[in-house]
C-alpha positions as CSV (number, residue, x, y, z in Angstrom):
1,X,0.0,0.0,0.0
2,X,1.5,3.3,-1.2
3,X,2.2,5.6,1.8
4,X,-0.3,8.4,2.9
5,X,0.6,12.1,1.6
6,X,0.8,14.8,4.7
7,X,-2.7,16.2,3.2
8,X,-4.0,13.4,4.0
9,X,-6.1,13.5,6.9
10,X,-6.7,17.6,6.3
11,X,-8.6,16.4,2.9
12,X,-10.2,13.7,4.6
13,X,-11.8,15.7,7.6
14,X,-12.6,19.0,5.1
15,X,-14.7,15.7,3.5
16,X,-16.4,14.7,6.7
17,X,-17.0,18.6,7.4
18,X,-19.0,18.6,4.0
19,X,-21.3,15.9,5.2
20,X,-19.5,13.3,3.4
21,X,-18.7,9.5,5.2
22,X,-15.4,8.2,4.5
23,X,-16.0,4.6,3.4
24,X,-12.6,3.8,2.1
25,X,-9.0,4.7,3.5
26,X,-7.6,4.2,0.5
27,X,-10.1,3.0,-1.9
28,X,-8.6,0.5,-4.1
29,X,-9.3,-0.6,-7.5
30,X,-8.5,-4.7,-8.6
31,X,-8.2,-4.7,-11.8
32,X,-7.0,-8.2,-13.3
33,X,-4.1,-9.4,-11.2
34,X,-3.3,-5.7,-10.1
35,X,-4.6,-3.7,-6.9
36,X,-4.1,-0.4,-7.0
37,X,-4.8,2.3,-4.1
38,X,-6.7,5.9,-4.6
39,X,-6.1,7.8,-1.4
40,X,-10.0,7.9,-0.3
41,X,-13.3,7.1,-1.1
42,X,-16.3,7.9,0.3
43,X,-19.9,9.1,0.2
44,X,-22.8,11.5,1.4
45,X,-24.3,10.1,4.4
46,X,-25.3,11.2,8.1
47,X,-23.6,8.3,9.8
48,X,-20.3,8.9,11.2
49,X,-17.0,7.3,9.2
50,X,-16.0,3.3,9.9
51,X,-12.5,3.9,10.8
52,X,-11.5,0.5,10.0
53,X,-12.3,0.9,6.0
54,X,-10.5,1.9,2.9
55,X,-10.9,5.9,2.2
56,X,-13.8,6.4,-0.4
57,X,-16.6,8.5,0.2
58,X,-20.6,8.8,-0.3
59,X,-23.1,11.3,0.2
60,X,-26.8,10.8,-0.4
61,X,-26.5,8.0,-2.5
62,X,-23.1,9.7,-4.8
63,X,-20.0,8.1,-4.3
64,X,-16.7,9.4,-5.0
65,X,-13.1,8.3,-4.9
66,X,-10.5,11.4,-4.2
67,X,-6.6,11.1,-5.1
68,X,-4.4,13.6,-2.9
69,X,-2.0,15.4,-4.7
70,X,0.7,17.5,-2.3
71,X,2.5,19.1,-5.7
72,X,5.6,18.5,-3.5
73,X,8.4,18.2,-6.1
74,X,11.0,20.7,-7.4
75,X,8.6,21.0,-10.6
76,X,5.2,21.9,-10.5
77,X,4.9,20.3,-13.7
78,X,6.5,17.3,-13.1
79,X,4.1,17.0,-10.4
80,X,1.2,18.0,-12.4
81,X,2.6,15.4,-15.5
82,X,2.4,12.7,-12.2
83,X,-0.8,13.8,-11.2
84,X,-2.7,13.7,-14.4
85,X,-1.5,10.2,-15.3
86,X,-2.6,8.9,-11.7
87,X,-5.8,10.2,-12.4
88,X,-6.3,8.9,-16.1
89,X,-5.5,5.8,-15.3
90,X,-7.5,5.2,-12.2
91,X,-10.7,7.1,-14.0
92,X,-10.3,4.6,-17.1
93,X,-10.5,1.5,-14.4
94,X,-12.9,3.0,-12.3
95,X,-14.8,3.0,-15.3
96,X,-14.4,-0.6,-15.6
97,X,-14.6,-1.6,-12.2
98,X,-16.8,1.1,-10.2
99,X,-18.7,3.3,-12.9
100,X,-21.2,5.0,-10.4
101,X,-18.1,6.5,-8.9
102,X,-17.5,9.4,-9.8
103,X,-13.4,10.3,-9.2
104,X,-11.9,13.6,-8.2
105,X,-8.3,15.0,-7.7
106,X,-7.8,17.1,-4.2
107,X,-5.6,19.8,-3.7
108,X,-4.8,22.7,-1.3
109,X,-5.9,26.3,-2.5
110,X,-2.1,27.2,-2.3
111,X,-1.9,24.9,-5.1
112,X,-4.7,25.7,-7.2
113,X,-3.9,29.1,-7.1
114,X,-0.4,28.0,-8.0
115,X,-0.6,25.8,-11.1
116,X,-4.8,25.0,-11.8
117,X,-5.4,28.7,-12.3
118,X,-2.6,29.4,-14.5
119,X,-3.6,28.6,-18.3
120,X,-2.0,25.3,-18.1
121,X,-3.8,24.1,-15.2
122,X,-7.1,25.5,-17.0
123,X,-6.7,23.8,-20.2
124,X,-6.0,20.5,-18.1
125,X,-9.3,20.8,-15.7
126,X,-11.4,21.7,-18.8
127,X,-10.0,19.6,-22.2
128,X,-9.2,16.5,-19.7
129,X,-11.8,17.0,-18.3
130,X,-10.3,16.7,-14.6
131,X,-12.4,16.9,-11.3
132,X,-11.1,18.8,-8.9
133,X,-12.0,19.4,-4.8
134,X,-10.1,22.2,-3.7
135,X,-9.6,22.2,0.3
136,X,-8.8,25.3,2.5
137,X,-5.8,23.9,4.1
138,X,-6.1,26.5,7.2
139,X,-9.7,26.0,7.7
140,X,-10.0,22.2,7.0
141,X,-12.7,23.0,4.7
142,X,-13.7,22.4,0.9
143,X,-13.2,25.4,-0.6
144,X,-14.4,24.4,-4.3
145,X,-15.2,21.6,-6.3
146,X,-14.3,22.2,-10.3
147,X,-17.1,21.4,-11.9
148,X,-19.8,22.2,-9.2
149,X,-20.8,18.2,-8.2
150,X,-24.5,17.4,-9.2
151,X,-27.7,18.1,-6.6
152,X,-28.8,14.6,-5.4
153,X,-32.3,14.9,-5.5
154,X,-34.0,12.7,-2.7
């Protein structure tokens, strides 16, 4: 199992914050004879987390895997190159595996405002398309989610 970014328990409690239950710490995808591990998954609910799962996450019926990205590295593009292949790949076999989940990328508003808001971070979030939940790392809180996530209709 891949080790936890520093992020990640600040994105997973701006999650729970939202109303989402953590379901899966990490969520992990087995595809043929490979397993591979997004950092949470989870969905709306008003039950309190099961500590002992993988991170996933639902909410009112919508469930959602979330991949941390710390855009640690001496390049934000390398970082960003890394990031976008994580994602692609685990979107194509969520596809396969888990379609009603819907996956997302999170990030600290330090770096959205960093890289996603410059052009190339823009042309990436819209032509790719990528999902993004933006977290306000002071305030443990979601700040954004790019696009604006569907109203579940109960």
């Amino acid at each position: 199992m891949p080790k936890r970014d520093i992020l990640h328990d600040v994105v997973k409690q701006a999650l729970v914050k939202s109303g989402w239950e953590i379901t899966d710490d990490p969520y992990r995808i087995h595809y043929g004879e490979r397993f591979l591990y997004v950092d949470l998954g989870g969905e709306v609910s008003t039950h309190s987390p099961d500590k002992g799962q993988i991170v996933g996450a639902q909410r009112q019926g919508r469930q959602i895997a979330v991949e941390i990205k710390e855009f640690r590295g001496s390049s934000a593009i390398v970082d960003l190159e890394h990031a976008i292949g994580q994602y692609v790949l685990y979107r194509l076999l969520l596809n396969k595996t888990d379609p009603d989940r819907t996956l997302y990328l999170a990030v600290i508003d330090e770096i959205y405002a960093d890289i996603f808001s410059e052009p190339i971070g823009e042309v990436v979030i819209k032509e790719l398309p990528l999902q993004l939940i933006v977290i306000d790392s002071k305030r443990t809180e979601v700040q954004k989610w790019i696009p604006s996530p569907p109203i579940v209709k109960s």
